[in-house]
C-alpha positions in Angstrom: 0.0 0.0 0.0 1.3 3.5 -0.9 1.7 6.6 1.2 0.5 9.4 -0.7 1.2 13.1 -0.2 0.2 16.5 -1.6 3.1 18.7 -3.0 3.2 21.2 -5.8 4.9 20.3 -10.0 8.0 23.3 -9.3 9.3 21.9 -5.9 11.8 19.6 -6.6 12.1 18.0 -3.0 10.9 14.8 -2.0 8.4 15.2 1.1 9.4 11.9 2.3 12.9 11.9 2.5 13.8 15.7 2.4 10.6 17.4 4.5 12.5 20.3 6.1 13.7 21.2 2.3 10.7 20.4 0.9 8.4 22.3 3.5 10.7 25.0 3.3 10.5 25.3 -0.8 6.9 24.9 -0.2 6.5 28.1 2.2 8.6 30.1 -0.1 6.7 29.2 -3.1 3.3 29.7 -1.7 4.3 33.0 -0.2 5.4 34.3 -4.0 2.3 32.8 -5.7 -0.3 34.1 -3.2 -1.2 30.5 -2.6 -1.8 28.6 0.6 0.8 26.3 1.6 1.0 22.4 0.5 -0.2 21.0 4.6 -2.1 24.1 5.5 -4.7 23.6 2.2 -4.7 19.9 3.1 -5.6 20.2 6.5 -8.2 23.0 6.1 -9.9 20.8 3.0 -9.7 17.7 5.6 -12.7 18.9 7.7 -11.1 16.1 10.6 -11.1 16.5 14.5 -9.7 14.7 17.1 -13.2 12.8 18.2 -13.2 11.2 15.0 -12.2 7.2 14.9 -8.5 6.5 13.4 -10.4 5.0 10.4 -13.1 7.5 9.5 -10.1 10.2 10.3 -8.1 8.4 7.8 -10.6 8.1 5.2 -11.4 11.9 5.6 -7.7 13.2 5.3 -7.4 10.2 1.8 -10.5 12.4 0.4 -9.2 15.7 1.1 -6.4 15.0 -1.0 -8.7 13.6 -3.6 -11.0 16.9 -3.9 -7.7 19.2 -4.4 -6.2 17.2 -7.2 -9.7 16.6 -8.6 -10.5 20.6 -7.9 -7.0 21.3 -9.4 -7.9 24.1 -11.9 -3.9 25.8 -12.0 -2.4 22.4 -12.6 -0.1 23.4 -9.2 -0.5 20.5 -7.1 -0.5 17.0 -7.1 -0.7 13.6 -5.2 2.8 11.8 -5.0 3.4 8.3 -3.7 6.6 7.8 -2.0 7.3 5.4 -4.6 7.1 7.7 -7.5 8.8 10.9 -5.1 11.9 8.7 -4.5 12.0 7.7 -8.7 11.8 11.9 -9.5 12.7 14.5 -6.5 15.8 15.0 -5.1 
């Protein structure tokens, strides 16, 4: 089963093995675009609290994810595996 992550197509960092760069890159580059950050738009979109059961809470946070890359009208972000971030980010 993959792990699966939100990031954006012009920062080159792998979330999974490089998350200070990465979250770092992230901050910068949402700061210049006027866009929200990579974990802050994902937990806002998540609608999750901490009364919820692991599984339901789980299930909410997969979705979240879902609806921004589905809802993806700049082409910005996207949905990485840690498979595929460890084949193409440094």
């Amino acid at each position: 089963m993959s792990e699966y992550t939100l990031t954006t197509t012009d920062n080159p960092y792998n979330p999974f093995d490089n998350f200070d760069k990465w979250y770092n890159q992230d901050l910068l580059l949402a700061r210049q675009q006027g866009r929200p950050d990579c974990l802050g738009y994902w937990a806002r979109m998540s609608r999750v609290n901490s009364q919820l059961p692991s599984g339901m809470y789980d299930k909410a946070v997969d979705t979240a994810l879902d609806e921004i890359i589905e809802f993806n009208v700049t082409g910005k972000y996207m949905k990485v595996s840690e498979e595929e971030a460890q084949k193409t980010l440094i």
